[in-house]
BAZA-528605 format. One record per residue (C-alpha): residue number from 1; residue in three letters; chain; x, y negated, z. Coordinates in nm, 2 decimals, decimal comma. Layout:
seq	type	mol	x	y	z
NUM	ALA	A	X	Y	Z
...
! end
This chain:
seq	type	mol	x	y	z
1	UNK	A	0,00	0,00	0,00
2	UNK	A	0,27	-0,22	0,10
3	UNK	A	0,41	-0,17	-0,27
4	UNK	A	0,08	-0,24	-0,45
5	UNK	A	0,04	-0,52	-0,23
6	UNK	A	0,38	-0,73	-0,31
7	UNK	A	0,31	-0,64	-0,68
8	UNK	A	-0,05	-0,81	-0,68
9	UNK	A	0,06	-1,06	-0,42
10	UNK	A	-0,05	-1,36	-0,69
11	UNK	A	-0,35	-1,17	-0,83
12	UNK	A	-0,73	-1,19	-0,65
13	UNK	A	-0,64	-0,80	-0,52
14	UNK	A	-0,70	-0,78	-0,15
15	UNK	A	-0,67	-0,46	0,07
16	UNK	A	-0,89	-0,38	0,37
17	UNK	A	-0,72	-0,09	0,56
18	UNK	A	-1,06	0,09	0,77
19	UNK	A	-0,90	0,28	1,07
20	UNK	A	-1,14	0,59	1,15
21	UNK	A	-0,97	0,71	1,46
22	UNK	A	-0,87	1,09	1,53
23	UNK	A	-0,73	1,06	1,89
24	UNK	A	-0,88	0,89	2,19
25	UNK	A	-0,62	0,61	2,22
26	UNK	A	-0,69	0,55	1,84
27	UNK	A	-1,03	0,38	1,95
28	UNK	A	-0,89	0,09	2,12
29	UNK	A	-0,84	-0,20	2,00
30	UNK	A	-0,54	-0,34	2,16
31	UNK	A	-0,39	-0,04	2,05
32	UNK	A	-0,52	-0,06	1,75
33	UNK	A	-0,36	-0,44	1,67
34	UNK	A	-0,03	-0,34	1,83
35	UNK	A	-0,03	-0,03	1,57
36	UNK	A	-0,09	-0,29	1,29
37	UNK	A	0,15	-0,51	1,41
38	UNK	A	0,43	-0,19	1,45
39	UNK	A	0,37	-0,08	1,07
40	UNK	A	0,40	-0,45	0,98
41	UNK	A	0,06	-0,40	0,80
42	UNK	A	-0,02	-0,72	0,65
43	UNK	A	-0,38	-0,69	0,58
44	UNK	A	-0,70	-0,65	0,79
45	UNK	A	-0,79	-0,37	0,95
46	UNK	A	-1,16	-0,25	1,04
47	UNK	A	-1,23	-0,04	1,29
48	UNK	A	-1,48	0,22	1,29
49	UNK	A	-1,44	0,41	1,60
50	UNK	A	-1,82	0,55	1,49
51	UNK	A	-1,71	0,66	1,16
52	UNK	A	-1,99	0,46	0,99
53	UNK	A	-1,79	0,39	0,67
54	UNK	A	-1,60	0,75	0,71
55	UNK	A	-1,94	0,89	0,63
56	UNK	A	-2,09	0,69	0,42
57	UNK	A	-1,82	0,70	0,19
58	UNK	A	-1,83	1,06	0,19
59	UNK	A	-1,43	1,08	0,31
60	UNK	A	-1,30	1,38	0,47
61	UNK	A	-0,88	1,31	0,48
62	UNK	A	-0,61	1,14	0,59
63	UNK	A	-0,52	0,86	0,40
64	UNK	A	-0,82	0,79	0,15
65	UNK	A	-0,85	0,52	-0,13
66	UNK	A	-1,17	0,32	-0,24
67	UNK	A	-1,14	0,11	-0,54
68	UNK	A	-1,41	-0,12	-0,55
69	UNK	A	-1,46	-0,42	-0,84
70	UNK	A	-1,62	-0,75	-0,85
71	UNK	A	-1,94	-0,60	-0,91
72	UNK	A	-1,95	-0,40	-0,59
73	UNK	A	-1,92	-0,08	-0,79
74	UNK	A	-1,67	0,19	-0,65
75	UNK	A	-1,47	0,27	-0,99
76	UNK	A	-1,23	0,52	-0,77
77	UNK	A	-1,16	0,71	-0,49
78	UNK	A	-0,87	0,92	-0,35
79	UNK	A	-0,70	1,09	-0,09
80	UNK	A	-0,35	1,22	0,02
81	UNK	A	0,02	1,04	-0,06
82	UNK	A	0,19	1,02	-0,35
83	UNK	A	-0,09	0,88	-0,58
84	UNK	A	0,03	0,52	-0,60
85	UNK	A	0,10	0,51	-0,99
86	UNK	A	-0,28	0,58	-1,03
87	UNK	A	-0,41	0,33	-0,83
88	UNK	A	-0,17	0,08	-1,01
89	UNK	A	-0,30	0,20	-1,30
90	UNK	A	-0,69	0,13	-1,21
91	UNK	A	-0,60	-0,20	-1,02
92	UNK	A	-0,44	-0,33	-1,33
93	UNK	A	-0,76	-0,18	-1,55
94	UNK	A	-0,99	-0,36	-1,29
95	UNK	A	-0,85	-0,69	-1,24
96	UNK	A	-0,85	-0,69	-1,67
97	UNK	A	-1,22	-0,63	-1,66
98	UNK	A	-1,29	-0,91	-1,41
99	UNK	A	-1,11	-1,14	-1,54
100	UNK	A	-1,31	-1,07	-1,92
101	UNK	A	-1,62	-1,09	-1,76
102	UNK	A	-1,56	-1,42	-1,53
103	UNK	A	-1,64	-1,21	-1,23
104	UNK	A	-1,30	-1,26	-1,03
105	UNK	A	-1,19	-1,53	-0,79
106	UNK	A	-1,00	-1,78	-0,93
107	UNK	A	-0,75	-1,72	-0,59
108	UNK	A	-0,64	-1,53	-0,35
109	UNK	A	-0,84	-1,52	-0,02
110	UNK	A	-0,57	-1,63	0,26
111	UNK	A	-0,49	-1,44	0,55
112	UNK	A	-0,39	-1,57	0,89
113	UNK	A	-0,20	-1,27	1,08
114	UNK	A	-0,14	-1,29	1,45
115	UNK	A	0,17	-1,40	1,61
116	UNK	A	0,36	-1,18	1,82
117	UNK	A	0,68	-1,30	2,07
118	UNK	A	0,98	-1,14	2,00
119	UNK	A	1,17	-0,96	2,24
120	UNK	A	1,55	-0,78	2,29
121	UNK	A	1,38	-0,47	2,17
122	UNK	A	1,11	-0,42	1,91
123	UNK	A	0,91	-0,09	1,98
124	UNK	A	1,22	0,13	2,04
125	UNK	A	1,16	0,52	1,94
126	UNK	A	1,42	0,72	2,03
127	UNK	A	1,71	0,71	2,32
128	UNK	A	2,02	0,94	2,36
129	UNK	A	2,27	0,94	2,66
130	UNK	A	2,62	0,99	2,61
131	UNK	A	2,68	1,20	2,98
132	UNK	A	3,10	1,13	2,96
133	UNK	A	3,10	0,77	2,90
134	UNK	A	2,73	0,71	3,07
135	UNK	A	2,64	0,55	2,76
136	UNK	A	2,24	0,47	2,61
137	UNK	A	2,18	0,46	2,24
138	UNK	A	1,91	0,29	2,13
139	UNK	A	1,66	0,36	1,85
140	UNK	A	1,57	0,00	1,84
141	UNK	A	1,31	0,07	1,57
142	UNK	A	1,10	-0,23	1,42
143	UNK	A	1,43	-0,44	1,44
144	UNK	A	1,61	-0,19	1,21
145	UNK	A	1,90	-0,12	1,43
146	UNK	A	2,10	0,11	1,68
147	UNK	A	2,19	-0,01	1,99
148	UNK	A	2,48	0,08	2,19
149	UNK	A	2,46	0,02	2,63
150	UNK	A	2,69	0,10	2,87
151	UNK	A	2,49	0,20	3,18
152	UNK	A	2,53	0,00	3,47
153	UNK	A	2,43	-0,02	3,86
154	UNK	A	2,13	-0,13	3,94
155	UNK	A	1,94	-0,02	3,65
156	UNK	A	2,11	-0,26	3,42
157	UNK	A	2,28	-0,18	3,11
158	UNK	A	2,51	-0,42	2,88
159	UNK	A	2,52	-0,41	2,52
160	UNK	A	2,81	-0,28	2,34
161	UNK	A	2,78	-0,27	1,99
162	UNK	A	2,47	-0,36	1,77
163	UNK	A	2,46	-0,14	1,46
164	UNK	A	2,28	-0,26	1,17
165	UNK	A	2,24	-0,63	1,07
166	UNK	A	1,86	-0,64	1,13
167	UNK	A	1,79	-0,63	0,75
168	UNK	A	1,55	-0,36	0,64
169	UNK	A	1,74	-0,13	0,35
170	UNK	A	1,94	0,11	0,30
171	UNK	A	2,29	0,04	0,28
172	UNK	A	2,61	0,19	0,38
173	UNK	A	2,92	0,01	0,54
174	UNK	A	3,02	-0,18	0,84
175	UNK	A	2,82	-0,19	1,19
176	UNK	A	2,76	-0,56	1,06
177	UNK	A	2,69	-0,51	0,69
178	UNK	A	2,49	-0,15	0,73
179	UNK	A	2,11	-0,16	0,75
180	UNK	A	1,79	0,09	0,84
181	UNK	A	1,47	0,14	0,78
182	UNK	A	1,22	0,18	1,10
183	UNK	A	1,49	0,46	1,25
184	UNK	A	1,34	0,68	1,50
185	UNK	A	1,58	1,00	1,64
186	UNK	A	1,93	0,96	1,72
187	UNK	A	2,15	1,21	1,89
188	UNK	A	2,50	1,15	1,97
189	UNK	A	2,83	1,40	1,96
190	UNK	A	3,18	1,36	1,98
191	UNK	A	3,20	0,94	1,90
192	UNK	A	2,91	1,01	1,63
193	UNK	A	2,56	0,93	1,66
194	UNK	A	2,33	1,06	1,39
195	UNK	A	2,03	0,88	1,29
196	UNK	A	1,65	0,99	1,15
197	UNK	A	1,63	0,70	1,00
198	UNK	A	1,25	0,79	0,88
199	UNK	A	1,15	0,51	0,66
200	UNK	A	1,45	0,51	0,45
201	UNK	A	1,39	0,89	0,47
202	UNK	A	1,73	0,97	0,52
203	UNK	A	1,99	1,09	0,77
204	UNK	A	2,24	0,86	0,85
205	UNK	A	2,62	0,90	1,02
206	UNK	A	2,72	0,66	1,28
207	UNK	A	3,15	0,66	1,38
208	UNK	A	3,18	0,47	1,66
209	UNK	A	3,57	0,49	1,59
210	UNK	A	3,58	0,32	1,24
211	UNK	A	3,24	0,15	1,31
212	UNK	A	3,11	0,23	1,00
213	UNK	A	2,79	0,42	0,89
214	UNK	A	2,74	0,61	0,60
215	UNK	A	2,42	0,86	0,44
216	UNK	A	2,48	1,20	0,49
217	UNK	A	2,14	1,37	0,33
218	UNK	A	1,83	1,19	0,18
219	UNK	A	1,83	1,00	-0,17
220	UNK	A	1,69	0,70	-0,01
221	UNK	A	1,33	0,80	-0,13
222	UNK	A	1,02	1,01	-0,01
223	UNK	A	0,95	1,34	-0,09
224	UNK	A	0,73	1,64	-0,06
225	UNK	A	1,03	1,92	-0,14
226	UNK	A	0,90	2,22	0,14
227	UNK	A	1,16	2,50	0,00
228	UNK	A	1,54	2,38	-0,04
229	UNK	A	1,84	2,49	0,10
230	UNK	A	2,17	2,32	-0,12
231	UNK	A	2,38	1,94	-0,10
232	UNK	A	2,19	1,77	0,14
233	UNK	A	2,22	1,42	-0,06
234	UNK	A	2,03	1,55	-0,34
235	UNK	A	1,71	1,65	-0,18
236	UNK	A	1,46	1,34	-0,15
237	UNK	A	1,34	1,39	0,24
238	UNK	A	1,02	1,34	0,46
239	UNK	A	0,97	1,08	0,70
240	UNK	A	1,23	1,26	0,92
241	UNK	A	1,16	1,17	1,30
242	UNK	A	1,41	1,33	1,57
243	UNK	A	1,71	1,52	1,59
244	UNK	A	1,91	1,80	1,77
245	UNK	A	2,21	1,93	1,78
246	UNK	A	2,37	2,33	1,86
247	UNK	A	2,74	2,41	1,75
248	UNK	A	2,63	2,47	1,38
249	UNK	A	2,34	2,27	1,32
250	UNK	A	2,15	1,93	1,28
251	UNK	A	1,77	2,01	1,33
252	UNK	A	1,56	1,80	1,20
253	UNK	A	1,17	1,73	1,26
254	UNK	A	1,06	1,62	0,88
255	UNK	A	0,72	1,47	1,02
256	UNK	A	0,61	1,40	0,69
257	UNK	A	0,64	1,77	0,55
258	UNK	A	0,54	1,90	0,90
259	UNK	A	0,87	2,13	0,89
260	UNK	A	1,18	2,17	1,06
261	UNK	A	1,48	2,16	0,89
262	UNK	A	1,87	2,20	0,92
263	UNK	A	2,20	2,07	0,81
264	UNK	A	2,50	2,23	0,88
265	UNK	A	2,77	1,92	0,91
266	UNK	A	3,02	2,10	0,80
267	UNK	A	2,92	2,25	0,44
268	UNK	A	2,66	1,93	0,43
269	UNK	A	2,40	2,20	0,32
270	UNK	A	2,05	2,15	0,44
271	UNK	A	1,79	2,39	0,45
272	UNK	A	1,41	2,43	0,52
273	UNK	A	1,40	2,63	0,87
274	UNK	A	1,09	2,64	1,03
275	UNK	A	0,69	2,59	0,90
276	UNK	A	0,58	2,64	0,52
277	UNK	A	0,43	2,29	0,48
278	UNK	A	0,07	2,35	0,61
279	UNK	A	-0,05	2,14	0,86
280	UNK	A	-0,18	2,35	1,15
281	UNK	A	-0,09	2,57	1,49
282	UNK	A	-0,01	2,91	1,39
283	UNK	A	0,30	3,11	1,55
284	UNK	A	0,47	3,36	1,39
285	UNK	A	0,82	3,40	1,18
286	UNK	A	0,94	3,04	1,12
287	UNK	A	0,94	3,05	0,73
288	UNK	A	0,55	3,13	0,79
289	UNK	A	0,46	2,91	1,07
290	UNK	A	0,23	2,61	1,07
291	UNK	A	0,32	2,29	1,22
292	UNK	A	0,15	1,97	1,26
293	UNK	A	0,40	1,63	1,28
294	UNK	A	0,69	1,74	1,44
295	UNK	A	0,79	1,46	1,60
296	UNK	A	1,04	1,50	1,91
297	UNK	A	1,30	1,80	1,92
298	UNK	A	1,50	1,94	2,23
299	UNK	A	1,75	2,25	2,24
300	UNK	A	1,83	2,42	2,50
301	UNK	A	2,03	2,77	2,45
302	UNK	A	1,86	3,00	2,19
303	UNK	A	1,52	2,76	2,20
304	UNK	A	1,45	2,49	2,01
305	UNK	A	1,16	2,30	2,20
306	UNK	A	0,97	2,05	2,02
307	UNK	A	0,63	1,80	2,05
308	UNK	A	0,39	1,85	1,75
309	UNK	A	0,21	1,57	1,77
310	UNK	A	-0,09	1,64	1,52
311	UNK	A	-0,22	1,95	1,72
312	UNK	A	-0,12	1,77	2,04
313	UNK	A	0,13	2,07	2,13
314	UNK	A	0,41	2,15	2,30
315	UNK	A	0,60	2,48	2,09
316	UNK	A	0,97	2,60	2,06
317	UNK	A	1,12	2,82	1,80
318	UNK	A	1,34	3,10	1,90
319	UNK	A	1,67	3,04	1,65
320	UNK	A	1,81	3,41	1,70
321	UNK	A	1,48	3,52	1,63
322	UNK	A	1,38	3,28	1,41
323	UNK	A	1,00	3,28	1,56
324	UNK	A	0,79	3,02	1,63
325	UNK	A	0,61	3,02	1,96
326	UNK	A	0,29	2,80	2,15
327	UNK	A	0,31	2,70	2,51
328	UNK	A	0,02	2,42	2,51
329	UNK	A	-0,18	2,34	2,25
330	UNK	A	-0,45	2,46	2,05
331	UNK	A	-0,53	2,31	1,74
332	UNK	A	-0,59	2,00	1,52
333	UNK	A	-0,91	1,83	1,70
334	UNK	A	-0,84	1,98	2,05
335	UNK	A	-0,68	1,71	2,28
336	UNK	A	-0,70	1,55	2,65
337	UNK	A	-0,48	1,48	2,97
338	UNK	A	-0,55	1,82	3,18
339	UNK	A	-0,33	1,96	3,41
340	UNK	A	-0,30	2,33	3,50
341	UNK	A	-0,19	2,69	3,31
342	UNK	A	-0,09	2,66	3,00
343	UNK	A	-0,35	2,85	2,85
344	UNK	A	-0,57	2,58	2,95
345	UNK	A	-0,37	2,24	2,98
346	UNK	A	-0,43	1,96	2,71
347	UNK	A	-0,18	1,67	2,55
348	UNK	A	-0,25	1,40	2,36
349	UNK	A	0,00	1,30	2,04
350	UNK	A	0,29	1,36	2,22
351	UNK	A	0,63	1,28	2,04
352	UNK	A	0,93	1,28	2,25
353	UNK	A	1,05	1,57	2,52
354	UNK	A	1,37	1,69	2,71
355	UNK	A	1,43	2,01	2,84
356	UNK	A	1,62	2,04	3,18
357	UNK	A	1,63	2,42	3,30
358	UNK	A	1,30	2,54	3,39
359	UNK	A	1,11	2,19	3,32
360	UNK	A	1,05	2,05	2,99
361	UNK	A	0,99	1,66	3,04
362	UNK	A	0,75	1,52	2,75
363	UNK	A	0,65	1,16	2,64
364	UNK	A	0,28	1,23	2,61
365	UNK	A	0,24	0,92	2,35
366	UNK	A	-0,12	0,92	2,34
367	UNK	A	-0,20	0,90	2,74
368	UNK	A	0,07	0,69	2,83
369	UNK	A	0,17	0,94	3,02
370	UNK	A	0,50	1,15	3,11
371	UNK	A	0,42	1,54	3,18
372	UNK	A	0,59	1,79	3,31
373	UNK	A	0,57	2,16	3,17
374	UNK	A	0,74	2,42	3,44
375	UNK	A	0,86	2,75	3,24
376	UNK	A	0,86	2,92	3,51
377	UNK	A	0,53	2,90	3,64
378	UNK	A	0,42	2,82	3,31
379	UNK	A	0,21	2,47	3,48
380	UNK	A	0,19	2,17	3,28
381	UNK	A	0,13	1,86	3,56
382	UNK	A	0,15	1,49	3,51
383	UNK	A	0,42	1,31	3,64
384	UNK	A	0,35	0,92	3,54
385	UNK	A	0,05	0,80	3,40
386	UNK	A	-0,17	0,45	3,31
387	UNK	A	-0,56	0,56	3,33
388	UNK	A	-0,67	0,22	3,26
389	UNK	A	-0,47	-0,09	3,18
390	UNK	A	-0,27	-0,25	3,45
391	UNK	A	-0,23	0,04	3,72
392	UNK	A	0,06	0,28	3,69
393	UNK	A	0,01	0,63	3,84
394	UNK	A	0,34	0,84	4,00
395	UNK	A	0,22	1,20	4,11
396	UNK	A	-0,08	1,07	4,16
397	UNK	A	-0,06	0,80	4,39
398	UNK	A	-0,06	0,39	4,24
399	UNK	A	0,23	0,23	4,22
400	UNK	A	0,24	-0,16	4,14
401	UNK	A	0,46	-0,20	3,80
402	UNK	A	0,40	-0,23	3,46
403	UNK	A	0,21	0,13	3,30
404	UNK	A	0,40	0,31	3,01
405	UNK	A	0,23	0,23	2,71
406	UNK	A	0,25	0,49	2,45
407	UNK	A	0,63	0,64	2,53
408	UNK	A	0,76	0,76	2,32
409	UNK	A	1,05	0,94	2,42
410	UNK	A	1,21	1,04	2,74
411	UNK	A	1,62	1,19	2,80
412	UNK	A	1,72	1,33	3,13
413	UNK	A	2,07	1,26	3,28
414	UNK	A	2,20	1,19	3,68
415	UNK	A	1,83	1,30	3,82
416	UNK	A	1,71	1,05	3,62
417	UNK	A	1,44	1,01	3,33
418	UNK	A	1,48	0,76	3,06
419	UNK	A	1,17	0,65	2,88
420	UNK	A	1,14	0,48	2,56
421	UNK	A	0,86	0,26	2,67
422	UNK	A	0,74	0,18	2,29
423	UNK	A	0,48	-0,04	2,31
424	UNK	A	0,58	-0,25	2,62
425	UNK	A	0,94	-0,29	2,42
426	UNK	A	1,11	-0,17	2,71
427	UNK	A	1,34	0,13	2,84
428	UNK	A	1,27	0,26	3,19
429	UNK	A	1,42	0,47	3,44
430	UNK	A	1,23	0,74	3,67
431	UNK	A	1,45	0,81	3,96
432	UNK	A	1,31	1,17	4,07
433	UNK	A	1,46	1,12	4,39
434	UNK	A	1,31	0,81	4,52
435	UNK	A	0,99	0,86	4,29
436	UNK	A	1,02	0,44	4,17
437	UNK	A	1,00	0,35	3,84
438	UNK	A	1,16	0,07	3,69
439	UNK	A	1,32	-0,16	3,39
440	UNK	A	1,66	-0,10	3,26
441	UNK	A	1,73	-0,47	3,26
442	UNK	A	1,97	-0,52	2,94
443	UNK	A	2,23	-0,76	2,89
! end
């Protein structure tokens, strides 16, 4: 849309986006106009929490197109990605027709958008820790960039190297010159940080020795390849969201193809690993599984643990069995904040987790919420939580900061959780000693 939209930016061609929520959180509207402003949409948005116009335009998927002319007539209709050349194609045809007939405005209607303050951080995504060095990196998303902090007393952090000059592109080079494109995952090993960097659909190489970055898979452009295994910079990826690393691989959660892949640094070969590309929860051998999103990843030993946010789940893949495996969640429309067995528990888009022996620690995005699923006992509970705006919950009991607002992500390290606190622009720190939760202030 974005495309279509900078093409016809002089032309009477005006987009409505109508958002026909899924999930829960989808239906309000604060939510709702801090989603617009994340995506940098820059047209209206509609919201029909009743699916009035979901119905009675007769739409049944994720995204859908109506093309309507100057007579009120609808002269298309479409669903699903990669169909931009055809609405091009009957935008051009229609604004032709209107202009024949004298039915088209002679300018474009104007559109004021709202103003929003900026901030050090702009809806960070991901966070990685650097244990040795007790250093954060930042996924500092919507400003296009990679932070570097050296963790300080005191819940303070100081800024060490900003990667990425802010611009939105894709371009290799210095820490100065480089740029990214909405990046989400980063993971860090041995002085290298490697970046999802989703919109640019591509995985990026971070040496914090030579300070340079460089593309090491992606051509820079989307795709919908589900079966590849070969040179990692000639497949076009999928809106690739986190990262993990073993002693071989790079796994990656390709949102976008709801897959998990892997590159293996040192042969820079890349490789469909886990789901065939249908969007769904069904277990079984990882070629054959179904996935839903993908969007957070977590290894510890033989498991690879990972938030599919789409059936609102938490799964892991066995890599020497190469089998994919449910431990909550139970399908596309089935979602909530319940606590209790597995069997029975419920999430809510969750997109970021850590595992830490027997606990897995998961951003649940959609309830503003971080839960805690035990192995062991196999009991998900809630650790942190906002029920309504304003009041922050800890096990339960008030406590009188600012509530998460849609984390999404969260690292363990020193008895500690670090949260990527997206929507409120901020990183905090759980201390699960003293139960208090508070900003990492940054200089």
């Amino acid at each position: 849309m974005k495309w279509l939209e900078e093409k016809y930016k002089d032309e009477p061609f005006v987009v409505i986006g109508v958002h026909s929520p899924k999930f829960d959180n989808e239906k309000d509207v604060d939510n709702i106009r801090s989603a617009v402003s994340r995506y940098n949409i820059r047209h209206p948005v509609l919201v029909d929490n009743n699916h009035v116009l979901w119905s009675t335009y007769g739409i049944n998927a994720w995204p859908s197109f109506i093309l309507i002319d100057t007579e009120r007539n609808i002269i298309g209709k479409a669903s699903g990605e990669g169909i931009r050349n055809a609405l091009d194609r009957e935008i051009n045809k229609a604004l032709e027709r209107g202009k024949k007939a004298g039915t088209i405005a002679k300018k474009k209607i104007e559109i004021i958008l709202d103003q929003w303050e900026e901030s050090l951080l702009s809806f960070p995504g991901k966070i990685d820790i650097d244990p040795v060095d007790k250093q954060l990196f930042i996924s500092d998303s919507n400003h296009n960039r990679i932070l570097r902090v050296q963790l300080e007393q005191g819940s303070r952090g100081k800024i060490l190297a900003v990667i990425g000059s802010g611009q939105e592109g894709l371009r290799d080079g210095s820490f100065e010159d480089a740029t990214f494109n909405k990046p989400q995952g980063v993971v860090y090993r041995d002085k290298k940080i490697y970046v999802a960097d989703t919109d640019n659909h591509a995985i990026r190489e971070i040496d914090l020795e030579n300070k340079t970055v460089s593309t090491i898979a992606g051509k820079g452009v989307q795709g919908n390849v589900r079966q590849f295994s070969g040179d990692a910079k000639r497949i076009a990826l999928n809106s690739p969201w986190d990262l993990a690393l073993d002693e071989q691989y790079l796994y990656i959660a390709m949102a976008g193809n709801h897959q998990i892949w892997r590159m293996e640094l040192k042969s820079g070969i890349i490789e469909n690993f886990a789901g065939s590309g249908a969007e769904n929860i069904v277990d079984g051998k990882a070629y054959m599984a179904a996935l839903a999103q993908p969007s957070g990843l977590a290894i510890d030993g033989e498991k690879l643990y990972f938030a599919d946010s789409e059936v609102s789940a938490l799964r892991y893949v066995n890599l020497k069995m190469e089998e994919v495996r449910t431990l909550v969640g139970k399908g596309l429309f089935i979602f909530g904040r319940l606590n209790g067995d597995f069997e029975n528990a419920l999430l809510q888009h969750p997109l970021g987790l850590d595992v830490v022996g027997n606990k897995v620690y998961i951003a649940d995005t959609y309830n503003h919420a971080i839960r805690v699923a035990d192995l062991e006992k196999r009991k998900l509970t809630t650790l942190i939580y906002q029920p309504i705006k304003g009041i922050c919950k800890i096990d339960e009991k008030e406590c009188a900061v600012l509530s998460l607002y849609e984390p999404n992500d969260v690292v363990y390290f020193e008895n500690k959780l670090y949260i990527a606190d997206t929507n409120n622009h901020l990183i905090r720190i759980f201390d699960l000693d003293s139960r208090e939760l508070k900003d990492l202030v940054i200089d």
